[in-house]
C-alpha positions, -999 to +999 in steps of 0.1 A: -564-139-016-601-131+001-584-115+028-562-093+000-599-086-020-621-075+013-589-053+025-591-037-010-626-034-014-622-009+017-590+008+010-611+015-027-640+033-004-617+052+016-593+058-007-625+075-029-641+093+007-610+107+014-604+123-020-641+133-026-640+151+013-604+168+006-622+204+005-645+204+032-612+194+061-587+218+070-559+223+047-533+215+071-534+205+108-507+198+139-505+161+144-522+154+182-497+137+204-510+108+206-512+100+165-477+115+166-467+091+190-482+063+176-464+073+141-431+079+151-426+052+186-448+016+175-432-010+179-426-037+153-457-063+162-442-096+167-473-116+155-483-101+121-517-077+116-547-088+095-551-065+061-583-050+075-568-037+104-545-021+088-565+000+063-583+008+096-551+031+109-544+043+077-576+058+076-580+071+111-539+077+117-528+087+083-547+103+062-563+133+086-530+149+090-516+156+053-495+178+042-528+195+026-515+198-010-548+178-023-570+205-012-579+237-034-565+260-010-531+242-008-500+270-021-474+261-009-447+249-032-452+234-059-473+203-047-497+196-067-531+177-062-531+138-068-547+126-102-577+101-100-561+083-127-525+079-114-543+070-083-560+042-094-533+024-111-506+030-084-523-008-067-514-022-102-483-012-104-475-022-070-490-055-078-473-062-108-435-051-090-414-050-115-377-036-117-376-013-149-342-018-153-347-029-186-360-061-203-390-070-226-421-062-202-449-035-201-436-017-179-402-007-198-418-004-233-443+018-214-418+041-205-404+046-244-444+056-249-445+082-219-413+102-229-420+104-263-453+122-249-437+140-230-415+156-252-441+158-275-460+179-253-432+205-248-420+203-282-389+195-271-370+166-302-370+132-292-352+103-303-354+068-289-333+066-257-339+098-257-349+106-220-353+080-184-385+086-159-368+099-126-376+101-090-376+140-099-357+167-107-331+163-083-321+132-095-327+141-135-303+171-131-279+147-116-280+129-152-278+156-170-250+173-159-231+142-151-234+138-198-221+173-200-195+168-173-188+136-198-186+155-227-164+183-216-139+153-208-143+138-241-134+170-254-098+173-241-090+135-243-097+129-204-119+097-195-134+109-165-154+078-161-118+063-151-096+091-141-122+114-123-117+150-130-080+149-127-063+167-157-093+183-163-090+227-161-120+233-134-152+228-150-176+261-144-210+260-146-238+295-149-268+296-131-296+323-124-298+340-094-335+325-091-319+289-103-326+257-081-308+248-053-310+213-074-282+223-096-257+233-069-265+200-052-254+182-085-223+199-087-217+190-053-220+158-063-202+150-094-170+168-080-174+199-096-172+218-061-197+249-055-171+273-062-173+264-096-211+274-100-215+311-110-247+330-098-255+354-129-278+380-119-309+386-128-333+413-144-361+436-129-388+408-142-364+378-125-349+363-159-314+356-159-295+385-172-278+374-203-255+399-207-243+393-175-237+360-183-217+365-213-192+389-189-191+359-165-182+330-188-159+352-208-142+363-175-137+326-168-127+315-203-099+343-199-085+330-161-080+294-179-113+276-170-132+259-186-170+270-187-188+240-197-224+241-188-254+268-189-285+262-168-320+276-173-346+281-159-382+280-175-404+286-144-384+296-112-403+283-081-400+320-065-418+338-095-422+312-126-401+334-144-391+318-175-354+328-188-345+345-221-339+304-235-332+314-273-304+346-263-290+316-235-287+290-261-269+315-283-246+323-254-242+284-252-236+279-284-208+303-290-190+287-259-192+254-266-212+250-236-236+221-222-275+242-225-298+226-199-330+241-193-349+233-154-386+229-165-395+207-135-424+226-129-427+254-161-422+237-186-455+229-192-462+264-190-457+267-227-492+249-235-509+282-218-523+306-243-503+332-256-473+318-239-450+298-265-430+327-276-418+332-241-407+294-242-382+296-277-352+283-276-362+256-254-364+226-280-323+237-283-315+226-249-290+194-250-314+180-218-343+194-203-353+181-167-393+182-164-417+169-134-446+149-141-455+150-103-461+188-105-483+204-127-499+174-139-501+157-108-490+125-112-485+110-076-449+113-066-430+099-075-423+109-114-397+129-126-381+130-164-350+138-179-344+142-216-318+151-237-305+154-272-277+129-276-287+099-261-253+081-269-234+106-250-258+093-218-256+059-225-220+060-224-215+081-195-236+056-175-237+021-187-222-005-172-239-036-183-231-071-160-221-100-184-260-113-164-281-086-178-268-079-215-301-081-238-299-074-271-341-078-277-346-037-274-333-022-310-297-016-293-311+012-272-302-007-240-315-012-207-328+020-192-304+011-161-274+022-185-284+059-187-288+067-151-273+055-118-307+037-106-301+001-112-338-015-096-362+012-109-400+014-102-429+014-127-433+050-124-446+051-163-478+035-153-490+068-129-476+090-158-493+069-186-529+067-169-527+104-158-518+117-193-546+097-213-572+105-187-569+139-194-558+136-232-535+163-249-571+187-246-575+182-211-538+190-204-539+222-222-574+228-203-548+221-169-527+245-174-548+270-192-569+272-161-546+271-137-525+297-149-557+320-159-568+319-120-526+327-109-535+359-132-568+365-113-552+364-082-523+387-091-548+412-103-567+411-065-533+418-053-528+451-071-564+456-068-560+455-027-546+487-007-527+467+018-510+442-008-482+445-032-471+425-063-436+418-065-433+403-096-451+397-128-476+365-128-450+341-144-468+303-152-490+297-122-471+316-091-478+349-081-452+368-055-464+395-035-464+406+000-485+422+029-481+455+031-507+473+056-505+513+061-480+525+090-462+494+088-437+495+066-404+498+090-415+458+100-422+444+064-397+417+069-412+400+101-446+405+095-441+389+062-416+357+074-440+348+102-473+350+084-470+317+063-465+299+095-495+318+113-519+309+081-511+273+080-515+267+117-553+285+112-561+255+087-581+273+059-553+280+035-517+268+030-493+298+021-454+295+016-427+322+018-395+330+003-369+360-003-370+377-031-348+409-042-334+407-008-368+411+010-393+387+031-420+377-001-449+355+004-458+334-025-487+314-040-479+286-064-517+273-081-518+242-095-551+227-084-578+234-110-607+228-083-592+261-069-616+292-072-619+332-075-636+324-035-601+305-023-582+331-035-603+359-018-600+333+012-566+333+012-560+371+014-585+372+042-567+347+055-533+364+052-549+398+070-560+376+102-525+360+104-512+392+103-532+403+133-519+377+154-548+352+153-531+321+147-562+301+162-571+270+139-605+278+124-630+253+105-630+253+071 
């Protein structure tokens, strides 16, 4: 144990310099060859390393080459910063190692605590077993769709849990234009093949087109399939659009229809001023995926599914061993029975310290801020002559592109090679997309360290990219 409490003594100092110095190294660097040799060929020692030592190569192999989304001018994605809080306790909840399977411990009836804030937060309804802390959206969508898939089985007397989907009329799902590629992997993966997933078009302000929708699942419900799920989006990754949610929900609702909403990232949007009427219709959803690791910035990783019925996901899931039955929780089960995780980390306790280190207030303040200086940004954009906005500021991402005079038969390249160029220069960290059908760059802000100087920054940045200077500069 001396060894274990010197070794952390240090990992606490450089865990703390390396935070405190995030702004003042570059955003983003090339790993040398030699660190990148030493990363991806060491061997496995044969005699074993002393504590110290290693804290040693984390500091001086590890931690100077991130992927630069701690720093203020990291927008790429959305990656947010680490919080203090969910930093601190991530030792503790390694130390304490438990499998939140289920069980009477902390770090279970922790969990019951952390999604009831959740939902709180987003005024979405919760009831107890109402929602499971995931790895992230990826896997929450997996859960949700896998209780609709279960329910439009139930429906026509089909037990898909034993049969599969044999029996079952194909099972179509309707997703935005601008909709994750996380809910075509799903499909994918419960069987209900990609062909099955409809792409509904979207609007001039990137919302999903709701009357094109109701042509779509109407189309369908006419050929003999059976549409069975709706998915959207509030806060697309491209734009942060958020989707018409109340007209979708009624579009749901006439159909029968499954109505998940993708807040992974926007959902928290709706604590910004002036923005809750955009988000209606969302406490209507039957599940509602939402990522604690993005805008609040609990390390990764902590991702949350909820949903309305949570019988329906119990019994699409469980599976309870004769070993593990426990009847000490109120009947709502283990958490293991309403997803496919079986050993599942103590992810509430990053969640739980982030959340009451910043208190309801501070969240709002989060959020607030973050989205303010996404608004600030878009208006330098329209203010620049050699910028365009492509979209409305929707949550905290703004879309735009470079557009200097006399180029504009070479948009398209100049704009899909200037991320690249900007993050190999090391002040700023800029990702692209497409959007409409043309090259976009895009700026996701998250960070609320980030100021009206980074922003300018990153436009000068974008103009030297553009030039062809691609030279790393100091920060």
């Amino acid at each position: 144990m001396d060894e274990l409490r010197r070794a952390a003594r240090i990992a606490a100092d450089v865990t703390a310099d390396h935070l405190a110095g995030v702004g003042d190294r570059p955003v983003w660097q090339p790993v040398p060859e030699p660190d990148h040799a030493w990363l991806t060929r060491q061997e496995l020692p044969v005699a074993g390393r002393p504590l110290v030592d290693l804290v040693h190569d984390v500091r001086t192999r590890i931690l100077p080459y991130p992927m630069g989304n701690g720093h203020p001018r990291f927008f790429g994605w959305v990656n947010s910063a680490p919080s203090p809080a969910g930093v601190l306790v991530a030792p503790l909840a390694a130390a304490l190692n438990p499998s939140c399977a289920g069980g009477e411990h902390a770090g279970v009836l922790l969990e019951h605590t952390v999604l009831r804030w959740l939902a709180g937060l987003v005024g979405y309804p919760h009831r107890p077993g109402g929602g499971l802390l995931t790895s992230g959206a990826s896997m929450a969508t997996v859960v949700a769709l896998a209780a609709a898939r279960q329910r439009a089985a139930d429906r026509v007397g089909v037990d898909v849990r034993a049969d599969g989907l044999y029996g079952l009329a194909p099972l179509v799902m309707y997703v935005s234009a601008e909709g994750h590629s996380c809910l075509r992997k799903a499909a994918e993966l419960l069987g209900l093949g990609n062909r099955q997933v409809r792409v509904v078009p979207v609007d001039d302000r990137f919302r999903m087109d709701v009357g094109a929708l109701r042509g779509l699942v109407d189309r369908d419900a006419r050929a003999g399939l059976r549409p069975f799920c709706v998915a959207a989006t509030a806060g697309t990754v491209n734009t942060g659009a958020v989707d018409p949610l109340d007209a979708v929900a009624d579009v749901a609702a006439e159909h029968r229809m499954w109505f998940h909403v993708d807040g992974a990232y926007g959902a928290l949007g709706a604590l910004a001023g002036g923005a809750a009427a955009g988000y209606a219709g969302l406490a209507r959803a039957d599940s509602l995926a939402l990522d604690p690791h993005k805008w609040l910035g609990v390390p990764v990783d902590s991702g949350c599914v909820l949903w309305r019925d949570p019988a329906l996901t119990r019994a699409t899931f469980s599976l309870v061993p004769a070993y593990l039955r426990d009847e000490r929780d109120g009947g709502l089960g283990w958490f293991s029975e309403y997803g496919p995780e079986q050993t599942r980390p103590f992810r509430a306790l990053r969640t739980w310290a982030t959340m009451s280190h910043l208190g309801r207030d501070g969240i709002v303040r989060l959020v607030g801020t973050t989205v303010r200086r996404a608004h600030t940004l878009a208006a330098m954009i329209t203010a620049a002559a050699d910028f365009e906005l492509l979209a409305p500021a929707g949550a905290s991402i703004v879309a735009f592109r470079y557009r200097p005079t006399g180029q504009d038969d070479h948009l398209d390249a100049l704009n899909q090679r200037i991320p690249g160029a900007v993050q190999r220069r090391g002040r700023a960290f800029l990702t692209g997309t497409r959007l409409a059908g043309a090259e976009a760059l895009r700026a996701c802000l998250l960070n609320p360290a980030t100021t009206d100087d980074d922003l300018a920054l990153l436009l000068d940045e974008i103009r030297a990219a553009a030039t062809g200077d691609t030279s790393p500069t100091p920060p």
